[in-house]
C-alpha positions in Angstrom: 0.0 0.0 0.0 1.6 3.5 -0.6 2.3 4.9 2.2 0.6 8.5 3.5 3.3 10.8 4.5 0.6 13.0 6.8 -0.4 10.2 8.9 3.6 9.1 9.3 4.5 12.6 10.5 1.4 12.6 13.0 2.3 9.6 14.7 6.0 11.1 14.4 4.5 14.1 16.4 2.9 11.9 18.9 5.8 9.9 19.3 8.0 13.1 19.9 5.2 14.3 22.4 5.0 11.2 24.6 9.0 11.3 25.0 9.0 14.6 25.6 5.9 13.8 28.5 7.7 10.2 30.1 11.1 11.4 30.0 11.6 12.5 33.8 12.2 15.9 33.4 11.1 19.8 33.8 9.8 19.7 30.5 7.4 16.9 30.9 4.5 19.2 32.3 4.8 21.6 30.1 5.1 19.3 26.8 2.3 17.2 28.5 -1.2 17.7 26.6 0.3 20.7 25.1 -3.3 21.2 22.7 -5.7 21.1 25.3 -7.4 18.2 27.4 -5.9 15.3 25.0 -2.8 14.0 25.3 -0.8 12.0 22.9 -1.5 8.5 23.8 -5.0 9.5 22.3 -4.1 10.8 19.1 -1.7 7.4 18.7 -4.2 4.9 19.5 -6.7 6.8 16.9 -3.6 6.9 14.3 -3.0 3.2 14.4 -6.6 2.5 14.8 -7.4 4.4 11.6 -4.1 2.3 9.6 -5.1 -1.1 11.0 -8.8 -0.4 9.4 -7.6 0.9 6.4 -4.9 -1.8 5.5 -7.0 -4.4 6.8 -10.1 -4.2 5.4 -8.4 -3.7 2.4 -7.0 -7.2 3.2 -10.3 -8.3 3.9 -11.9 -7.4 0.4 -9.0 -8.1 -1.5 -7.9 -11.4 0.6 -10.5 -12.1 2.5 -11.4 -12.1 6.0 -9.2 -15.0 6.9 -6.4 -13.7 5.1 -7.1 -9.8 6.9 -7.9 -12.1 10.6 -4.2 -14.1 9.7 -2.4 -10.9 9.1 -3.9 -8.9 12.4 -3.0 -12.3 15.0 0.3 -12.0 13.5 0.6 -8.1 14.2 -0.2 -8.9 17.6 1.9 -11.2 18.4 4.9 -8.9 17.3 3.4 -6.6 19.8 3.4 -9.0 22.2 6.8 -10.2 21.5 8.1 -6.5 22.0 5.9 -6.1 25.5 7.7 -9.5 26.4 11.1 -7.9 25.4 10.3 -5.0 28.1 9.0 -6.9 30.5 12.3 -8.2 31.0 14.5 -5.7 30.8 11.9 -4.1 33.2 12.7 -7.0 35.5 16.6 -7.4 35.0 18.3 -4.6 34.3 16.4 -1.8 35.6 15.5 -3.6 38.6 19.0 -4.9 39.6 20.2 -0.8 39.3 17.0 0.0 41.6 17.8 -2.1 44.1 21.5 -2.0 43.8 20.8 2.2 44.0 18.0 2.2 46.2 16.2 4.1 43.3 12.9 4.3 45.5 11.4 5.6 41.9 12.1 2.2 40.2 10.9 0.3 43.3 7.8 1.9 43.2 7.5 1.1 39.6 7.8 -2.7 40.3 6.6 -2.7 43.2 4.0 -6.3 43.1 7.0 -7.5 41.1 9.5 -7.1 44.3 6.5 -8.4 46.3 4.9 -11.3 44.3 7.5 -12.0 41.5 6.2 -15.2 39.8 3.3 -13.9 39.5 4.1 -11.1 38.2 6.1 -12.7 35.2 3.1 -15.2 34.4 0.7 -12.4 34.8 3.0 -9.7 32.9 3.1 -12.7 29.7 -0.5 -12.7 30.1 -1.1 -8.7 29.9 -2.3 -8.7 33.3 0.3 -7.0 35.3 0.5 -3.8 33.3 3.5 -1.9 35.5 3.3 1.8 34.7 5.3 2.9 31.3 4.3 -0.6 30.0 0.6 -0.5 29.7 0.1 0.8 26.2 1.6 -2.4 24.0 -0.7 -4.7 26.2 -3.7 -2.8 25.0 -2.9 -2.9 21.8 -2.7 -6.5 21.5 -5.7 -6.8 23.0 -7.1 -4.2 20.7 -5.6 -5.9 17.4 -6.6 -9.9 18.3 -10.5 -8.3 18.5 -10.3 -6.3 15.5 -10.8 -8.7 13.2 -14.3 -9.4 15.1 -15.1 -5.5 14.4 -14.2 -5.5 10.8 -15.8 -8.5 9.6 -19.0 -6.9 11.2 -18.3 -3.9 9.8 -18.1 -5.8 6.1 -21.4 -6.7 6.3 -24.4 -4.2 5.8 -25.3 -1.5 8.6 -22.6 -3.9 10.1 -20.8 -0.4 11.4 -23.6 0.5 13.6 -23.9 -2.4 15.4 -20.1 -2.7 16.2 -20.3 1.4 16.9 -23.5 1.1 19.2 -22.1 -1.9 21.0 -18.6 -0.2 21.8 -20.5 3.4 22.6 -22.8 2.1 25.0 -19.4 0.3 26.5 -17.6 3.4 27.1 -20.9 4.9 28.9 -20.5 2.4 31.2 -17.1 2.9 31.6 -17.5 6.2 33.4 -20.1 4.4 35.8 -17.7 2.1 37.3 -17.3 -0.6 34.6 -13.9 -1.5 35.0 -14.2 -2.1 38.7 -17.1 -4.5 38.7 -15.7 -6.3 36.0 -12.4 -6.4 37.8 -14.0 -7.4 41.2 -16.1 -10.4 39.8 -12.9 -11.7 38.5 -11.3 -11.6 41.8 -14.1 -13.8 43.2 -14.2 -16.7 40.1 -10.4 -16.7 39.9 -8.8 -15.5 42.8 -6.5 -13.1 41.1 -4.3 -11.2 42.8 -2.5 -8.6 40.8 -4.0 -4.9 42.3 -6.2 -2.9 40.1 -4.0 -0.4 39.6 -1.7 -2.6 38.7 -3.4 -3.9 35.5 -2.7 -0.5 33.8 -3.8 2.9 33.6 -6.1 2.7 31.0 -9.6 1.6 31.2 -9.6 -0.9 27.9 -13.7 -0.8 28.3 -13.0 3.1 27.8 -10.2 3.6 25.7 -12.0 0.5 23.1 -14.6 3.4 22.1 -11.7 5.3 20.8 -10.2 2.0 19.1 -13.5 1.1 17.4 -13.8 4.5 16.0 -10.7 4.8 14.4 -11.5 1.3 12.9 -14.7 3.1 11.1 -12.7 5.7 9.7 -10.1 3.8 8.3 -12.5 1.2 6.3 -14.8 4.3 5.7 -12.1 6.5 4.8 -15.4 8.6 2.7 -16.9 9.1 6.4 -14.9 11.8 6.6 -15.2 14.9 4.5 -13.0 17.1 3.1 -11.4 19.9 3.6 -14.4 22.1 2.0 -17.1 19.7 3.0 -17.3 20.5 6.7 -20.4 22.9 7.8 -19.0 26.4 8.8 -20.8 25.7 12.0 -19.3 22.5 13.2 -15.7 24.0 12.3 -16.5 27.0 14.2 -17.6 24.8 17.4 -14.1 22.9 17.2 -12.5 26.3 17.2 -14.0 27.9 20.1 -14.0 24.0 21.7 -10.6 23.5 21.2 -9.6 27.2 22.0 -10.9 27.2 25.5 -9.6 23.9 26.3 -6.4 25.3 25.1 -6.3 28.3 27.7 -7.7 26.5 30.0 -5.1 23.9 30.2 -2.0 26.2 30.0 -3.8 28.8 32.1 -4.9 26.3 35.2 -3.4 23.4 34.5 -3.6 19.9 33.0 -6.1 19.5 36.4 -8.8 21.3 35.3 -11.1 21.6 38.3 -8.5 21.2 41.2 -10.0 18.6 43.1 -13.4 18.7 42.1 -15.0 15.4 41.2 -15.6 17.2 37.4 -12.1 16.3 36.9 -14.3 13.1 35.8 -15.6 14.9 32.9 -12.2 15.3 31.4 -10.4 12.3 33.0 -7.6 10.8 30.8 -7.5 6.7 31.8 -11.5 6.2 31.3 -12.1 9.0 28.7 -14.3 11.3 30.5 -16.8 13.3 28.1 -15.6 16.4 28.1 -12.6 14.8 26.9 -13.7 13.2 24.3 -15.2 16.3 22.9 -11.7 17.8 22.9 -10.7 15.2 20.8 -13.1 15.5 18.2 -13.0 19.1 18.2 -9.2 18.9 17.4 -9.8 16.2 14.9 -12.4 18.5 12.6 -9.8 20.8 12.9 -6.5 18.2 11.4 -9.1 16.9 8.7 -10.2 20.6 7.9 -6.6 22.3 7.9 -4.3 19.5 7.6 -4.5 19.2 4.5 -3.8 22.5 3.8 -0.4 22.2 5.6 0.0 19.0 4.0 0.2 20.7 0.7 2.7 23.3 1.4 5.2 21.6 4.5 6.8 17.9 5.1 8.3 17.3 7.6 11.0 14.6 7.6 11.9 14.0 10.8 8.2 13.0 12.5 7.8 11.7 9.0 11.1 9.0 9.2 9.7 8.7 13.0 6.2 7.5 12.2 7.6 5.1 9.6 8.9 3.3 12.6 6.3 3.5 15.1 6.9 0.1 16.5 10.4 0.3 17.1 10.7 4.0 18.3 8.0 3.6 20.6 9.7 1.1 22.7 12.7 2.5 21.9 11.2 5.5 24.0 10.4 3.0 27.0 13.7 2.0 27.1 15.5 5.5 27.3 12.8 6.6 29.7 13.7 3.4 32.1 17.2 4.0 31.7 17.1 7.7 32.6 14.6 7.2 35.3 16.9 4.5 36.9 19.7 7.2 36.9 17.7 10.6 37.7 15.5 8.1 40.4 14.4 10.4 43.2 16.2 13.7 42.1 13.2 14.3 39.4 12.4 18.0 39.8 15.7 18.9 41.5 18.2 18.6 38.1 19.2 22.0 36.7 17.2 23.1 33.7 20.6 22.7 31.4 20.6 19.4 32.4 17.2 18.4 31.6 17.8 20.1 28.7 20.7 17.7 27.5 18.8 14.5 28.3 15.6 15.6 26.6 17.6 16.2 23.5 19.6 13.1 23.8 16.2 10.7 23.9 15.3 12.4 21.2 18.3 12.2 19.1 18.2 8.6 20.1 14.6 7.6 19.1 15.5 9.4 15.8 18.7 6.8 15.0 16.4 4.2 16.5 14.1 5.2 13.3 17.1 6.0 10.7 18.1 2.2 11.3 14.6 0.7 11.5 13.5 2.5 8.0 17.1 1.4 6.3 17.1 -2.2 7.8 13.4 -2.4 6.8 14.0 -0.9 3.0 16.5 -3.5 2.8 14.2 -6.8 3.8 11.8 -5.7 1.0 12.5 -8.0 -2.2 13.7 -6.0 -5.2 11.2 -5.2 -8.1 12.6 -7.1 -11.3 13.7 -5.1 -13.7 12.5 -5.2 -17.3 14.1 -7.2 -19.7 15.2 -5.0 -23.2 12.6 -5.0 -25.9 13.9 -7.6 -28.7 15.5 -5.2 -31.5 12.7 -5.7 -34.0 10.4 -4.1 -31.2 13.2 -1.5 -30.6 12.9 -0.3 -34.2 9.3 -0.9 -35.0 9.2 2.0 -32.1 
């Protein structure tokens, strides 16, 4: 499939952005949700969303669905493979420094692991155990072995509004304590005993909703209009939408209402309403204007990142474990200067992460054969 530059440097952007946010530095909270109410774990999972139902169901119609179900279980189990590959190093390396340093950061990161560590590992190979950093990859496994489900229901007739209703009404519940009850009755059948909060950050009944929807774009790429076919109303909404949310956060906070249980509305790890709004308000706006930029700027850099997402995404993990294992409990108290240097070493590291990705990647694909020479008589007949 040829390749969409756009959509490479966005994911390049959001890749630069979560760094720039998990990176234990001074500039984390100011580089964290820098548009408003969204941070840049949404716009990622709605990125690859949006590929995996526009490669896929082009799989599906050109394949078919076994082929499309085939080529997702596979893409999952790379994932898997590279959340296996942290995991460890998670448990080795970075917890040998923490304990050999008394990092209290890194023992609070692994904390069930220093307390219950075989079942930890079992539970970590079985998504689980989610320790903090390494929550996302799980739910995109998760996310791709049940895509295939959404798009083959998609396929069929009105088949979108089923799988859209279903996930909609799953987020709702989601804000009304889903997760909890669902985790609870668990506890009682199986006797689990990995924490909660130790499963991950993110709500997956939440956070599918934002899955699902990307899925619908990509296989109905036509749902969304373009750049002159959005109502002058509904851009002007995302304006002043996105514009106060924008203030707002930079003005307050990324805490909009202090302590105020309305922090709810706009809560990050189940996807509070408010929220969501944000979202969509700055996603009228990318489909309305990005193509305009698109047009006239590239740039190479988010572009040669997002080519790579895999790889410099966990590329990113491991610089952040590694500088969080050295800066442990002096985060807040380095000079500015030196936040500065480490900030621009993890990214100058993700980027050769992505320059030998792209190159070793280019050079797996098989050659296209080159023409054999017209026979003479052809040569001069032309």
């Amino acid at each position: 499939m040829t390749r969409r530059p756009e959509l490479d440097e966005l994911r390049g952007l959001m890749l630069v952005l979560m760094t720039c946010t998990h990176v234990p530095t001074d500039y984390s909270m100011w580089l964290s949700q820098p548009f408003g109410f969204v941070s840049a774990a949404e716009g990622f999972v709605f990125l690859s969303a949006y590929l995996v139902g526009m490669v896929y169901t082009r799989m599906a119609n050109t394949k078919g669905i076994d082929a499309m179900r085939i080529g997702l279980w596979r893409r999952a189990r790379l994932v898997w493979f590279c959340q296996v590959g942290m995991l460890l190093f998670l448990f080795t390396m970075i917890a040998q420094i923490g304990l050999v340093t008394d990092r209290q950061a890194i023992k609070n990161l692994i904390s069930f692991y220093l307390a219950e560590p075989t079942d930890a590992l079992w539970t970590g190979l079985a998504l689980i155990y989610n320790p903090p950093l390494l929550d996302i990859l799980p739910m995109y496994v998760l996310f791709m072995l049940a895509s295939p489900v959404a798009l083959a229901i998609g396929l069929r007739r009105n088949g979108w509004l089923i799988v859209i209703g279903v996930s909609l009404v799953l987020w709702l519940l989601a804000q009304f304590g889903l997760s909890q009850a669902s985790y609870n009755t668990i506890v009682r059948a199986t006797g689990l005993r990995v924490p909660l909060h130790e499963t991950g950050a993110f709500e997956l009944v939440a956070w599918q909703f934002l899955w699902v929807f990307g899925l619908w774009l990509g296989s109905r790429r036509e749902a969304i209009p373009d750049r002159h076919g959005f109502a002058a109303w509904v851009v002007a909404i995302a304006i002043v939408y996105a514009g106060v949310c924008l203030v707002w956060r930079h003005w307050i906070g990324q805490t909009p209402f202090h302590d105020h249980e309305l922090n709810l509305l706009f809560d990050k790890w189940r996807l509070g309403p408010l929220r969501m709004i944000n979202f969509f308000a700055l996603l009228v706006l990318v489909a309305r204007y990005g193509p305009y930029v698109a047009k006239r700027w590239r740039f190479p850099v988010l572009e040669t990142l997002g080519k790579a997402s895999l790889p410099v995404f966990c590329a990113h993990l491991v610089i952040v474990l590694l500088v969080l294992s050295w800066i442990g409990d002096n985060f807040g108290l380095t000079p500015l200067w030196e936040d500065t240097i480490v900030l621009a070493m993890a990214l100058i590291g993700i980027y050769v992460v992505a320059l030998v990705s792209n190159r070793l990647d280019d050079q797996s694909k098989p050659s296209l054969p080159t023409p054999a020479p017209a026979p003479a008589t052809e040569r001069r007949a032309g």
